[in-house]
PDB file of N, CA, C and O in Angstrom, chain B, residues numbered from 101:
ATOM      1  N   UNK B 101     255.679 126.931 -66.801  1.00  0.00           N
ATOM      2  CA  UNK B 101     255.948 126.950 -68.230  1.00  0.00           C
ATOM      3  C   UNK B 101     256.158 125.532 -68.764  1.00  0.00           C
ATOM      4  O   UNK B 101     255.732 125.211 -69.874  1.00  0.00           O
ATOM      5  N   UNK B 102     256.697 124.841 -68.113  1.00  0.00           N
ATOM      6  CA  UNK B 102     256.868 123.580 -68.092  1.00  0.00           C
ATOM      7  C   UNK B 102     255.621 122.388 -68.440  1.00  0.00           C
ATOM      8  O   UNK B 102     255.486 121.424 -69.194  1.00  0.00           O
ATOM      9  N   UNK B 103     254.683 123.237 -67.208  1.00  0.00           N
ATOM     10  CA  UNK B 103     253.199 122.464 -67.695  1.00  0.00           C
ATOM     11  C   UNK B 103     252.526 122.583 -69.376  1.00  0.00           C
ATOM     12  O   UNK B 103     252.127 121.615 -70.023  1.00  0.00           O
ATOM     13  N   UNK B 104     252.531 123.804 -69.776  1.00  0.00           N
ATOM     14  CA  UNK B 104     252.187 124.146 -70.900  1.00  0.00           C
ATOM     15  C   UNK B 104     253.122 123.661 -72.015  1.00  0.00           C
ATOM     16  O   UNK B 104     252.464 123.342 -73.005  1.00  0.00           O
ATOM     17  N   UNK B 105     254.270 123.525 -72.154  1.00  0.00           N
ATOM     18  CA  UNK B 105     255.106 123.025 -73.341  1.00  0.00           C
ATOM     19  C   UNK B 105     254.130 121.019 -73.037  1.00  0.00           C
ATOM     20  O   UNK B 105     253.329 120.614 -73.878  1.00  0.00           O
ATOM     21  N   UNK B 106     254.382 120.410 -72.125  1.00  0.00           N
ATOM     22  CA  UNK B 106     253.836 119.151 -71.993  1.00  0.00           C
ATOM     23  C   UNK B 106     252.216 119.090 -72.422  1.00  0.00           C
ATOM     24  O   UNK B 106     251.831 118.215 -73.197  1.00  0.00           O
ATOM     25  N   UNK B 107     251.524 119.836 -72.000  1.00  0.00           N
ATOM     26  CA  UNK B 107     250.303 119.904 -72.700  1.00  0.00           C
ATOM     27  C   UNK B 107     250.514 119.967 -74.155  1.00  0.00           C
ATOM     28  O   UNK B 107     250.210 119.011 -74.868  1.00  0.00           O
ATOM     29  N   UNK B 108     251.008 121.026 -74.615  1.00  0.00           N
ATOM     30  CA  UNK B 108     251.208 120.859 -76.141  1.00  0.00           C
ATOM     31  C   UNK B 108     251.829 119.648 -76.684  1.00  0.00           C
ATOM     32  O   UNK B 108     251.250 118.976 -77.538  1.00  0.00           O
ATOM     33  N   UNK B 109     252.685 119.423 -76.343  1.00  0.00           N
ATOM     34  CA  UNK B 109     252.924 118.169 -76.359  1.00  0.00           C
ATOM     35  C   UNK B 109     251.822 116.863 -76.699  1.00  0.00           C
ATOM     36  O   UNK B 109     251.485 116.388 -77.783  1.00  0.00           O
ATOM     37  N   UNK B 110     251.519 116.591 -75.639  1.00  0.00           N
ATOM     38  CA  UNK B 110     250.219 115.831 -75.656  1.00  0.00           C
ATOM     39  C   UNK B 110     249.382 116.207 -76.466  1.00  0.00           C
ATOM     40  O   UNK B 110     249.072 115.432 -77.371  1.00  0.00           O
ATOM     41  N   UNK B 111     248.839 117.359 -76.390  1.00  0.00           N
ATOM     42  CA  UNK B 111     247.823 117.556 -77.746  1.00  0.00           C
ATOM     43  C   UNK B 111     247.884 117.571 -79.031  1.00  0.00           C
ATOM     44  O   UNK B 111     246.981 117.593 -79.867  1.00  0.00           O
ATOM     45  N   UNK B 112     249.718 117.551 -79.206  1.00  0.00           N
ATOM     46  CA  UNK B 112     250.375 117.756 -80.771  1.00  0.00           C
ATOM     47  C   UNK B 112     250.245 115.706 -80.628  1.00  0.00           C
ATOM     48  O   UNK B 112     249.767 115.195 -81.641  1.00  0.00           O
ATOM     49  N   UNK B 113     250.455 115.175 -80.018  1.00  0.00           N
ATOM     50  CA  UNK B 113     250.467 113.534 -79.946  1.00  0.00           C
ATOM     51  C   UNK B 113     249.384 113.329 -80.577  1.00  0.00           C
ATOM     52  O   UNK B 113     249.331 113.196 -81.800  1.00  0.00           O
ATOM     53  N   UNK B 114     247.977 113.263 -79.460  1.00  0.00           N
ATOM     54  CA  UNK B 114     246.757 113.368 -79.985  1.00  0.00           C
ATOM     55  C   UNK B 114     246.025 113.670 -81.463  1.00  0.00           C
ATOM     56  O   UNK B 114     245.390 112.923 -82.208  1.00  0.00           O
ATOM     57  N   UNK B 115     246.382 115.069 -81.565  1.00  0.00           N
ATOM     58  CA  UNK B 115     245.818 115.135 -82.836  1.00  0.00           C
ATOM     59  C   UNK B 115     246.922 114.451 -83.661  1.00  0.00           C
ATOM     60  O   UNK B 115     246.393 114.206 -84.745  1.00  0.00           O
ATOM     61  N   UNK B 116     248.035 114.076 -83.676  1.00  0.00           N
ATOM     62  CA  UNK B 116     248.825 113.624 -85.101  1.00  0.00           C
ATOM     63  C   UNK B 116     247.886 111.911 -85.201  1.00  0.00           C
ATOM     64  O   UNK B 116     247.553 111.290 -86.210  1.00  0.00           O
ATOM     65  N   UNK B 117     247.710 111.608 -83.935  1.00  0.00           N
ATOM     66  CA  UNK B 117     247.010 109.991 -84.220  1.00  0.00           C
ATOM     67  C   UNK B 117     245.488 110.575 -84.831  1.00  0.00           C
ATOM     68  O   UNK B 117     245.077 110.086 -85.884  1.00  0.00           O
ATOM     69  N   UNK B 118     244.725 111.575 -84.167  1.00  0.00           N
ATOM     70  CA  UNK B 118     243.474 110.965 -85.152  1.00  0.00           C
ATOM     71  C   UNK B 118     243.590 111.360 -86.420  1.00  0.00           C
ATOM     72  O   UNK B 118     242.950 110.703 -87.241  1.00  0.00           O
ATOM     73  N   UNK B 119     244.573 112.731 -87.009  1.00  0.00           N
ATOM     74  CA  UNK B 119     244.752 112.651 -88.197  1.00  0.00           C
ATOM     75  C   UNK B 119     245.329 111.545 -88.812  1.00  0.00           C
ATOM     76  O   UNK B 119     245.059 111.373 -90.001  1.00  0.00           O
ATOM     77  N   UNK B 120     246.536 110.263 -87.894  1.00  0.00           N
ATOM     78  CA  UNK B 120     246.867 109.265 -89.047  1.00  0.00           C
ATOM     79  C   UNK B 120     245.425 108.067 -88.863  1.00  0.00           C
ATOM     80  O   UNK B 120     245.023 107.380 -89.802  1.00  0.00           O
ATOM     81  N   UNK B 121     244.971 108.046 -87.799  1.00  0.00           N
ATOM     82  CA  UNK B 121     243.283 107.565 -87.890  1.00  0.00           C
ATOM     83  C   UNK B 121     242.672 108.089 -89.238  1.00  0.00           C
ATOM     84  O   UNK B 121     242.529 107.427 -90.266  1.00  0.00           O
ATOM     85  N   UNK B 122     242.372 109.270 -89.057  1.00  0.00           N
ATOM     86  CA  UNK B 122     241.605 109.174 -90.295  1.00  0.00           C
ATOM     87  C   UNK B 122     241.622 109.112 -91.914  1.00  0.00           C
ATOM     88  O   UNK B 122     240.800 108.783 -92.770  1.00  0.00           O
ATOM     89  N   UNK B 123     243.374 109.735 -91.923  1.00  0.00           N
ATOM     90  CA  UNK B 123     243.454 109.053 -93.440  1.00  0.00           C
ATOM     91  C   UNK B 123     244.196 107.074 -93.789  1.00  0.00           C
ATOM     92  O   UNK B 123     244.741 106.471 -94.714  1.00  0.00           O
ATOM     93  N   UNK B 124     243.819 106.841 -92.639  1.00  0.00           N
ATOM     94  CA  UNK B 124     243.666 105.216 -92.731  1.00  0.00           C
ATOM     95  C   UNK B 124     242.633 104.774 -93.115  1.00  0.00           C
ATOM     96  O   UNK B 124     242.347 103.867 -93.896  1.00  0.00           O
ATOM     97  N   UNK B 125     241.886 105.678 -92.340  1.00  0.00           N
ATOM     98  CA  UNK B 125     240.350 105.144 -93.003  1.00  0.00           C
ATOM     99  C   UNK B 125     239.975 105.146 -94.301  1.00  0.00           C
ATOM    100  O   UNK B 125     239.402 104.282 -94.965  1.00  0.00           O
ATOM    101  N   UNK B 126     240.465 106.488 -94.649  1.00  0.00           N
ATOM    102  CA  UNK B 126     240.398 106.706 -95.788  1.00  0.00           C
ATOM    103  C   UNK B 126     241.285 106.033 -97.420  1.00  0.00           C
ATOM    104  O   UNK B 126     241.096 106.337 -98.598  1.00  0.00           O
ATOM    105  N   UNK B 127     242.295 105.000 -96.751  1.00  0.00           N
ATOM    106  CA  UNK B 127     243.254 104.451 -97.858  1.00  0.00           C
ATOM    107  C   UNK B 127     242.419 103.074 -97.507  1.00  0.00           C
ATOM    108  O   UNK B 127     242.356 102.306 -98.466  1.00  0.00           O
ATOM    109  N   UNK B 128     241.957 102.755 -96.653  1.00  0.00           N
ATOM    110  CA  UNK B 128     241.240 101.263 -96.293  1.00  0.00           C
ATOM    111  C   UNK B 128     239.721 101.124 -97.320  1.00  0.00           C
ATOM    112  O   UNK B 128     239.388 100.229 -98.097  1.00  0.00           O
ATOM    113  N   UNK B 129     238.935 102.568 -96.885  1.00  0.00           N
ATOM    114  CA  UNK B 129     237.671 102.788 -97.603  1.00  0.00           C
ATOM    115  C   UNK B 129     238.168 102.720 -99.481  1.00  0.00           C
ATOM    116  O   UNK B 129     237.302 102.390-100.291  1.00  0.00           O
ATOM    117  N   UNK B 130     239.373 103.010 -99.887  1.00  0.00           N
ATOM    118  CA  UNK B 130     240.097 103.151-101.025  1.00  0.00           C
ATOM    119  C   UNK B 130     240.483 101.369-101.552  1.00  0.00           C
ATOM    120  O   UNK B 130     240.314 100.733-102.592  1.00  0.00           O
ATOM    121  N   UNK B 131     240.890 101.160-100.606  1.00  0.00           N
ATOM    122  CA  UNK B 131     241.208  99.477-100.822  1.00  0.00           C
ATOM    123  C   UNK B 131     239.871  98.568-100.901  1.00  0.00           C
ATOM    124  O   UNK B 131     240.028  97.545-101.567  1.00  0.00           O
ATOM    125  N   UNK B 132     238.743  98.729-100.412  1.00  0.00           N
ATOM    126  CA  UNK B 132     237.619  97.802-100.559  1.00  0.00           C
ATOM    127  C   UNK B 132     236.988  98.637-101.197  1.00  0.00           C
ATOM    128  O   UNK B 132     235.830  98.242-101.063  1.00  0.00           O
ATOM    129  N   UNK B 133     236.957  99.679-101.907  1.00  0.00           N
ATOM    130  CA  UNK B 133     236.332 100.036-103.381  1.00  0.00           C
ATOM    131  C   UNK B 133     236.923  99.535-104.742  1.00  0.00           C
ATOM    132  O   UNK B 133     236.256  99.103-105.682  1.00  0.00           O
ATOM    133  N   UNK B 134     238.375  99.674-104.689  1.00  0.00           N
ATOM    134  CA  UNK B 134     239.063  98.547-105.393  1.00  0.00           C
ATOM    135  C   UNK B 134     238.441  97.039-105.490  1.00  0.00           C
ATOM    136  O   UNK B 134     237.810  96.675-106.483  1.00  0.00           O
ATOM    137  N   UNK B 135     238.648  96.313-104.514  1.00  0.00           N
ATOM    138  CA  UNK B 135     238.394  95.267-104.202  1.00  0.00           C
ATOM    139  C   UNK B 135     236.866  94.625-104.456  1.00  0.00           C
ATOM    140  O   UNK B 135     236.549  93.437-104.398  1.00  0.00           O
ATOM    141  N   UNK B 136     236.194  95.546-104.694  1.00  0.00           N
ATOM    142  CA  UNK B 136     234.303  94.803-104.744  1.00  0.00           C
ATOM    143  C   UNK B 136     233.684  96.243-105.256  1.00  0.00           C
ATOM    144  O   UNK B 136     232.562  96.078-105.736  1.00  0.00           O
ATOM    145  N   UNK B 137     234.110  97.544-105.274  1.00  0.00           N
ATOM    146  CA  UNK B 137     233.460  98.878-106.279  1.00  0.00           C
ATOM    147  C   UNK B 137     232.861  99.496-105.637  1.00  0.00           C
ATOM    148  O   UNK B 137     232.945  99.149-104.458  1.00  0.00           O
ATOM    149  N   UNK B 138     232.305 100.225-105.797  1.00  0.00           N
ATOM    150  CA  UNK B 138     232.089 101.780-105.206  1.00  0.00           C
ATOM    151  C   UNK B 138     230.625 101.543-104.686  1.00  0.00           C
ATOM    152  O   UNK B 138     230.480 102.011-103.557  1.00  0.00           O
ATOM    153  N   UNK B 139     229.753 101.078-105.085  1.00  0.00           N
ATOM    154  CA  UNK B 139     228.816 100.821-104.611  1.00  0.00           C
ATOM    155  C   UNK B 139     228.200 100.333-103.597  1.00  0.00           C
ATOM    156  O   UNK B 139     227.288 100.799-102.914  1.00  0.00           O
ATOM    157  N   UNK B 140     229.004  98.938-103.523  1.00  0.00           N
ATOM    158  CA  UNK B 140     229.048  97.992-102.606  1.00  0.00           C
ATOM    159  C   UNK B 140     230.045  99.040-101.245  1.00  0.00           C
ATOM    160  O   UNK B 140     229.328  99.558-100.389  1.00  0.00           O
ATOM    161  N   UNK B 141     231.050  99.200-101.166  1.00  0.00           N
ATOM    162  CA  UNK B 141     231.458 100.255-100.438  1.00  0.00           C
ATOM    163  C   UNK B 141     230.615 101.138 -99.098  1.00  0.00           C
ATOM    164  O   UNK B 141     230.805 101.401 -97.910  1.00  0.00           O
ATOM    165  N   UNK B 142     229.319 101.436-100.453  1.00  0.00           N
ATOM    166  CA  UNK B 142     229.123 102.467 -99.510  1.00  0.00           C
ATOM    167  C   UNK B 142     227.731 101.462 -98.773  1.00  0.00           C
ATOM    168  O   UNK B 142     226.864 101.965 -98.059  1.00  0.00           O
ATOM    169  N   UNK B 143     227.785 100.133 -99.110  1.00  0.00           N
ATOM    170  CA  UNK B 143     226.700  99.367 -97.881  1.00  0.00           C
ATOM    171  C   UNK B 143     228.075  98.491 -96.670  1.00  0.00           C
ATOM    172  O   UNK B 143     228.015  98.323 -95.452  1.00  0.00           O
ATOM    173  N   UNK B 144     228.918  98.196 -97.427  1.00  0.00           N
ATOM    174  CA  UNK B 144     229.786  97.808 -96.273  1.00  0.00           C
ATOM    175  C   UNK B 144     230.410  99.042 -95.151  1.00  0.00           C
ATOM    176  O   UNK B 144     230.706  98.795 -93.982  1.00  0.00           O
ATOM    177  N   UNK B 145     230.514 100.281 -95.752  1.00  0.00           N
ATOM    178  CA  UNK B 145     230.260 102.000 -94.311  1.00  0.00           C
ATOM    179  C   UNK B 145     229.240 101.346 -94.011  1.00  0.00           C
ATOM    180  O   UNK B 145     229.526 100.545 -93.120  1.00  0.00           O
ATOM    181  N   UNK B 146     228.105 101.283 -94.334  1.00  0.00           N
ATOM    182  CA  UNK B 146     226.174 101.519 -93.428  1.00  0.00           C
ATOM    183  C   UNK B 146     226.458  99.987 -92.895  1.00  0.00           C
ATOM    184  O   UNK B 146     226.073  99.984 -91.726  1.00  0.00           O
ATOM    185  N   UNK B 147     226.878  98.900 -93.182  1.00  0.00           N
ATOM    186  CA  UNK B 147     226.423  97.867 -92.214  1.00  0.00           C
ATOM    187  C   UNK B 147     227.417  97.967 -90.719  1.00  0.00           C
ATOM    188  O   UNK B 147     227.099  97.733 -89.553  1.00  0.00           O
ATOM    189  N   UNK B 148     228.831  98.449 -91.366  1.00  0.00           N
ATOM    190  CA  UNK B 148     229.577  99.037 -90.175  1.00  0.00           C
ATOM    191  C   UNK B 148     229.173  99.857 -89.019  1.00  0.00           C
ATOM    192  O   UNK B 148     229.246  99.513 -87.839  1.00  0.00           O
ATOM    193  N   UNK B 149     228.649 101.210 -89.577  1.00  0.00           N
ATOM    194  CA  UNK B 149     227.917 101.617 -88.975  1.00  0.00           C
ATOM    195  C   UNK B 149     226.981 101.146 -87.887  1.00  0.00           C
ATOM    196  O   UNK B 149     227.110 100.997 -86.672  1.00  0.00           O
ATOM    197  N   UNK B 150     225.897 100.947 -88.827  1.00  0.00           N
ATOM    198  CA  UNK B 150     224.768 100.087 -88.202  1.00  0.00           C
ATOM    199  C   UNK B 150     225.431  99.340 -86.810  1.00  0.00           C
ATOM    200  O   UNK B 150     225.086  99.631 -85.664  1.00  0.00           O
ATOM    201  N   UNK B 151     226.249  98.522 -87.092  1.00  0.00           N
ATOM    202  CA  UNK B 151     226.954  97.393 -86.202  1.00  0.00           C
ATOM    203  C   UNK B 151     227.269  98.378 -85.047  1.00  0.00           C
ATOM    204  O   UNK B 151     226.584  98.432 -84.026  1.00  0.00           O
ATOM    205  N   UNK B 152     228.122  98.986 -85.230  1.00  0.00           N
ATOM    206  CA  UNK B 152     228.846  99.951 -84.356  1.00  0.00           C
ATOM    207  C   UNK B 152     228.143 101.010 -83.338  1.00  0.00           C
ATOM    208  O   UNK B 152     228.594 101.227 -82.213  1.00  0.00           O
ATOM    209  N   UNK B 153     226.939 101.666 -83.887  1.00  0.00           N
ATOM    210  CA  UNK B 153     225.796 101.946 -83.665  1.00  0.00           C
ATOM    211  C   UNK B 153     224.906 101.043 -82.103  1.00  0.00           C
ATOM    212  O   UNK B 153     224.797 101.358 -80.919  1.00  0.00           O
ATOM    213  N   UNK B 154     224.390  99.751 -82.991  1.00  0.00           N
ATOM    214  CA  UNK B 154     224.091  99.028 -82.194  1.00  0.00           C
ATOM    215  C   UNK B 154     225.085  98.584 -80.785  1.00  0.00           C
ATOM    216  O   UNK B 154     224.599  98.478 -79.659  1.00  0.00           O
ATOM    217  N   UNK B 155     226.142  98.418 -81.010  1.00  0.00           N
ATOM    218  CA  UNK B 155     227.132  98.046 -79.924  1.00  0.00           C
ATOM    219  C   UNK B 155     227.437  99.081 -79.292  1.00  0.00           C
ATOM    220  O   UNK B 155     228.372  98.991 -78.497  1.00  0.00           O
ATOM    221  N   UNK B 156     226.755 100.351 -79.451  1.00  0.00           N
ATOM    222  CA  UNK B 156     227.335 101.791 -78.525  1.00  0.00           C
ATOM    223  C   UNK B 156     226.279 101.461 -77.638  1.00  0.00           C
ATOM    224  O   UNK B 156     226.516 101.282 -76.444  1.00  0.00           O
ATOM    225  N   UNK B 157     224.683 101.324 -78.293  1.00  0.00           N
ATOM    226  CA  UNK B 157     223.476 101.429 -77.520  1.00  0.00           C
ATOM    227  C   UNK B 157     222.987 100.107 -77.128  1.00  0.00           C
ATOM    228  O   UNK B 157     221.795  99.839 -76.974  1.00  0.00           O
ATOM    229  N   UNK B 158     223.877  99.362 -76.985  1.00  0.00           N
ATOM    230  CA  UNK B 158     222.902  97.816 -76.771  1.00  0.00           C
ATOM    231  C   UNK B 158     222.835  97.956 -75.238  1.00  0.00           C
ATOM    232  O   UNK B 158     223.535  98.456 -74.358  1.00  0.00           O
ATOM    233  N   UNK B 159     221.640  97.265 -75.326  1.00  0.00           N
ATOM    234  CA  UNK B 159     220.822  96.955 -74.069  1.00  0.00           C
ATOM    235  C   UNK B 159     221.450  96.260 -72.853  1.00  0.00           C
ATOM    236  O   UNK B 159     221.401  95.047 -73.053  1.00  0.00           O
ATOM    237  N   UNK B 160     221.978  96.523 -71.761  1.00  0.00           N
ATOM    238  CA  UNK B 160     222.724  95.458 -70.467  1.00  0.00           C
ATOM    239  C   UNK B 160     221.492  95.568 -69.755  1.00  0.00           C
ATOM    240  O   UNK B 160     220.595  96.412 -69.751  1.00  0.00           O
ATOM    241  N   UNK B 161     221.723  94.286 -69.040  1.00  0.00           N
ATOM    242  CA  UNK B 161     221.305  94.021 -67.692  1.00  0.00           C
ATOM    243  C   UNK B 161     221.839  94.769 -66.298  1.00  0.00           C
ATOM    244  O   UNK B 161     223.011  94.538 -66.001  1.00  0.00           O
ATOM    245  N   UNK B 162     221.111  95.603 -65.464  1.00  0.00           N
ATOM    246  CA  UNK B 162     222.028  96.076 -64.359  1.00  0.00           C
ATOM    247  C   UNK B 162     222.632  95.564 -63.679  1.00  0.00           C
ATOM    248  O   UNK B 162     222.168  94.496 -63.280  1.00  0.00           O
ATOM    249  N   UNK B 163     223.710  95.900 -63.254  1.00  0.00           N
ATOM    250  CA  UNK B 163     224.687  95.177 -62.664  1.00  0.00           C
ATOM    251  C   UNK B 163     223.764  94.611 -61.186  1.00  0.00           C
ATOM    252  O   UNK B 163     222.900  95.364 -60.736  1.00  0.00           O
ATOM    253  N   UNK B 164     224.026  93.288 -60.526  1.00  0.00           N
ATOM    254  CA  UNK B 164     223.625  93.458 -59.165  1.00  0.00           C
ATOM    255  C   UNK B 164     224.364  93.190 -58.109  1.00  0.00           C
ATOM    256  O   UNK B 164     224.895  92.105 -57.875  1.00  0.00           O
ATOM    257  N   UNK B 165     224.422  94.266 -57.379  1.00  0.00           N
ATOM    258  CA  UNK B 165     225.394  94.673 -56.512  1.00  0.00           C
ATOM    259  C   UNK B 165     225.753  93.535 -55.717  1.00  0.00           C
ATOM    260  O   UNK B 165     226.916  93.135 -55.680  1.00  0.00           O
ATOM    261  N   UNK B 166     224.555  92.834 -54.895  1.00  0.00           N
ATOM    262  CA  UNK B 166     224.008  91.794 -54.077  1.00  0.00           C
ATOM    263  C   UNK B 166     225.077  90.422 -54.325  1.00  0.00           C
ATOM    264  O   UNK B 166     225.053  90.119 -55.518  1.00  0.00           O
ATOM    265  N   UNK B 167     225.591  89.921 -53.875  1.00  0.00           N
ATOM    266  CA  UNK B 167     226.143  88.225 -54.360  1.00  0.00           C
ATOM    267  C   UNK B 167     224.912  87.182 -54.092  1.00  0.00           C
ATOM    268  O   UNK B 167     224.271  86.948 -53.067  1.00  0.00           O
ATOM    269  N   UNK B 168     224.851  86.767 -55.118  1.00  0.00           N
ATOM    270  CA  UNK B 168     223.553  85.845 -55.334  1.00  0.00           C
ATOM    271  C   UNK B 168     223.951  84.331 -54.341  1.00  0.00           C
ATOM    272  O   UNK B 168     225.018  83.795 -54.638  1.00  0.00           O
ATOM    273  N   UNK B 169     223.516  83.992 -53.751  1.00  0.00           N
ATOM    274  CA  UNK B 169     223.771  82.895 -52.796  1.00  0.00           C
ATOM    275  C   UNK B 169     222.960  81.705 -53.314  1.00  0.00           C
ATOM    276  O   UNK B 169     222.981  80.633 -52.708  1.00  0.00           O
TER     277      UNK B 169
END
């Protein structure tokens, strides 16, 4: 019983951060519409994106196992 109150636990942790995650995002996305307007806004999301995007899928070199001598 013990296990299960700690799981909840943890999962009540969890979700309280990505809910305060996401309405951060959302008072931040609020502050640079202020700051430069609604328009502009929604290319500074897409270049974020974009960026973020690229840095999930960018290209590495394989590691090599070998020590190069």
């Amino acid at each position: 019983m013990k296990v299960f109150a700690e799981i909840a636990l943890i999962w009540g942790i969890v979700l309280a951060f990505i809910l305060a995650v996401f309405l951060l995002n959302f008072w931040l996305v609020h502050q640079i519409e202020l700051l430069v307007g609604a328009k502009v806004t929604w290319y500074i999301i897409g270049v974020g994106a974009l960026m973020t995007t690229g840095w999930i899928f960018r290209r590495r070199e394989p590691k090599d196992t070998e020590e190069k001598a």
